[in-house]
N, C-alpha and C positions, 0 to 999 in steps of 0.2 A: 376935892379931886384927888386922884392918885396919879402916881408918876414912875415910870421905871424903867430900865437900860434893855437894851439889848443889841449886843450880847454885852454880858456884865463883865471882862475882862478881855483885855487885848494884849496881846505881844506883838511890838513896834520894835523894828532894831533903829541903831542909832541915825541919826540921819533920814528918818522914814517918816510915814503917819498912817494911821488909822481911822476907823469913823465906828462909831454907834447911833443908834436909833434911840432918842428918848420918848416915851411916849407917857400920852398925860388920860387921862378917863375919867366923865364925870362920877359923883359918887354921889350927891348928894346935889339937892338946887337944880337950878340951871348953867348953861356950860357959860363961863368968864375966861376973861382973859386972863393968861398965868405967864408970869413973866420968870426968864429963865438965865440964871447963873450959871457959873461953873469956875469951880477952883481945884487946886493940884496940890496934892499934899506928899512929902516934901517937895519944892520949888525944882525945876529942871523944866519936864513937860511944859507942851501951855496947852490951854484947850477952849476952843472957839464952839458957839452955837449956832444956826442957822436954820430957821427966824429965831429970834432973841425972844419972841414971847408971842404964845401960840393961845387959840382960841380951847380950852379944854374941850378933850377927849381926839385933840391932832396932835400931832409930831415933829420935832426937830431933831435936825441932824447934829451931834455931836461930834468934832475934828478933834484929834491930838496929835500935836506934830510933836517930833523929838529929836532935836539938834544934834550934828555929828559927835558934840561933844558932853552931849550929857551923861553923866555916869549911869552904869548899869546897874537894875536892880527895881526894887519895886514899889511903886504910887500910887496912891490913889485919886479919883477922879470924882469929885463931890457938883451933882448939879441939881441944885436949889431952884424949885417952884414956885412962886407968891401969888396967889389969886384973892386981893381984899385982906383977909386978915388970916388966912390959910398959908401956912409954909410944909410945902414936905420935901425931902430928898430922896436924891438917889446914887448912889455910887457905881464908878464904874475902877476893875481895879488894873493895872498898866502894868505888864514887865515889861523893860525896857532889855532889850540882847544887844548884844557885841554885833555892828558892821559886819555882813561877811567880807571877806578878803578877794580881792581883788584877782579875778582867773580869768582868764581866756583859751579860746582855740584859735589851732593855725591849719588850713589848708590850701593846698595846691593844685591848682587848674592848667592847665592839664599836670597830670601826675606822672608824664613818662613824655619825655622826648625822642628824637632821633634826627639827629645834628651830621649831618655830611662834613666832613673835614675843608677848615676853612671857613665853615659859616655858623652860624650862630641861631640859638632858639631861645623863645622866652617861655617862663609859667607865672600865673598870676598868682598872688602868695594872699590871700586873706584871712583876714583876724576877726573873731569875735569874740561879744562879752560873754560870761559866761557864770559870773557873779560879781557883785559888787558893782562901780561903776568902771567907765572906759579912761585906762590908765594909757602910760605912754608904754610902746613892746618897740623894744630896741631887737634889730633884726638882724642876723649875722649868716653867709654861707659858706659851707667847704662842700669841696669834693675828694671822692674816695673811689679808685686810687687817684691820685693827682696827674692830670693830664690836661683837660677845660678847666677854665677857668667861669666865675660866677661871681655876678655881681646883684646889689640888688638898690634898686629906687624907687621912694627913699627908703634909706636906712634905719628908719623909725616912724612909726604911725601910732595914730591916738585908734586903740582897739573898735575894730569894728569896720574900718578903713585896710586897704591893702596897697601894696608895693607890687611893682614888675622885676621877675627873677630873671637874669638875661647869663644864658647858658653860650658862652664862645668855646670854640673848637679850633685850635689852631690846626693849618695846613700839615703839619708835623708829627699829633696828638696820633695815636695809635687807634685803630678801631679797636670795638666791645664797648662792653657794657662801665655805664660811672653811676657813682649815687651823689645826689646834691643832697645834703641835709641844709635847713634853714632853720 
């Protein structure tokens, strides 16, 4: 039998995974059962098969998972065929990248009020992710010039989740135009 990857190299960033296709083909005989390995050279990665041992000339799924904290840089990924007294291999080869960093976005629903002196309006403030996973976004408002005042609940949300922006006007506050940043 013969045995081979594809695709034959993967970039996994940390904390992620990947899969390839191993695939087996008879060569020679009739199709046996070929039972299937896989080791990580140097140690970090791990790498899982699914089926563990396939009827030649099928296919298993190759997994490699890479912990948030495994060092970056690059592996390879060795998986060994045995059918009777036949061994062949095939490599597959791993860069492992840097986590990207943690980003989001912020917008606001409705983006424009108009507040009567005395009463108060709200906008709905949401966050998403935008790479990496959903961290915690600590939320803060001013107004410009200073007249309403703005509050917001809560004042921190796990990204992706949103807060109510509540826009008060006091009876006193000057008509025109204010800007809330959050």
């Amino acid at each position: 039998f013969s045995i081979s990857a594809n695709p034959t190299s993967l970039s996994i960033a940390q904390g992620s995974s990947a899969t390839a296709t191993i695939s087996t083909a008879v060569t020679s005989g009739s199709a046996g059962t070929v039972n299937l390995t896989a080791s990580v050279s140097p140690s970090g990665p791990t790498a899982s098969l699914n089926p563990t041992s396939v009827t030649a000339g099928n296919s298993s799924t190759l997994t490699v998972s890479v912990g948030a904290s495994v060092p970056t840089g690059s592996y390879t990924v060795t998986v060994t065929g045995v059918e009777g007294s036949a061994t062949h291999n095939t490599t597959v080869g791993v860069t492992v990248t840097s986590a990207p960093a943690n980003d989001f976005s912020i917008s606001a629903n409705p983006t424009s009020l108009s507040i009567a002196q005395g009463g108060n309006g709200n906008s709905t403030i949401s966050t998403a992710v935008t790479s990496g996973s959903a961290g915690t976004v600590n939320l803060t408002a001013s107004v410009s010039p200073s007249g309403p005042t703005a509050s917001l609940n809560p004042t921190s949300v796990t990204a992706g989740n949103s807060s109510t922006l509540t826009v008060s006007v006091g009876a006193s506050v000057a008509t025109g135009s204010y800007t809330v940043t959050v």
